[in-house]
C-alpha positions in Angstrom: 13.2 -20.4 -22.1 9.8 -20.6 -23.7 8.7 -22.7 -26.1 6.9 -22.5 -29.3 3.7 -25.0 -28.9 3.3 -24.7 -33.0 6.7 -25.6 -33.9 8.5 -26.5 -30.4 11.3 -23.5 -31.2 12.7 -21.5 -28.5 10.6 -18.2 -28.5 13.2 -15.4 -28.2 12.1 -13.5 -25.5 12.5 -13.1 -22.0 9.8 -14.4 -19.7 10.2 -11.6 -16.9 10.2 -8.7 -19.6 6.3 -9.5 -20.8 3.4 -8.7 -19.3 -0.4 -10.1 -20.0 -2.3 -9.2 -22.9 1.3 -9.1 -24.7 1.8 -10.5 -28.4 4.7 -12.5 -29.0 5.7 -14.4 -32.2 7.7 -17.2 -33.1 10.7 -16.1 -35.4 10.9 -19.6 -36.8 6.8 -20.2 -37.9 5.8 -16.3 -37.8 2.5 -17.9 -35.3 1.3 -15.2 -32.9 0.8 -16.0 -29.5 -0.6 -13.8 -26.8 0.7 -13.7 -23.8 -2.5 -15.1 -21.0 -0.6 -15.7 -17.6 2.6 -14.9 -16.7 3.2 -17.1 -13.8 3.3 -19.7 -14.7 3.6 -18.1 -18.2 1.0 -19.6 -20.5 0.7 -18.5 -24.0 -2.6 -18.5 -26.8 -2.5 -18.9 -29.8 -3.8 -15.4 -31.7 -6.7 -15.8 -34.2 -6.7 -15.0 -38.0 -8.2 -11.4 -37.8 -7.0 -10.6 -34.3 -5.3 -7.2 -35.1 -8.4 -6.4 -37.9 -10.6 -6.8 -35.3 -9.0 -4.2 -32.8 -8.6 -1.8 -35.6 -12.2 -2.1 -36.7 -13.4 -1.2 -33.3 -10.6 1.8 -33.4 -12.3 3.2 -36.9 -15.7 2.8 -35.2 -14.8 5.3 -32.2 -13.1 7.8 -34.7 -16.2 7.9 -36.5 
């Protein structure tokens, strides 16, 4: 099972139901890690703006 590198919790997912580029978080510290290799899996930690980023870019193409 994976661990949480933040807190060292078990991450509640399963390893062979993600994919890259996938956001997973830690139910015990709420950090957001995204999801860089999956064999062997290696997480990252997710930024501060991550998500406002993406949706900026969205706003920009609707525009």
């Amino acid at each position: 099972m994976p661990i949480c590198p933040e807190c060292e919790s078990v991450l509640d997912f399963d390893e062979e139901e993600v994919d890259e580029g996938d956001v997973v978080v830690c139910d015990e510290c709420g950090t957001e890690f995204e999801i860089v290799a999956t064999d062997p899996l290696e997480l990252s930690k997710v930024e501060e703006g991550y998500e406002d980023e993406d949706e900026e870019v969205e706003d920009e193409e609707e525009e």
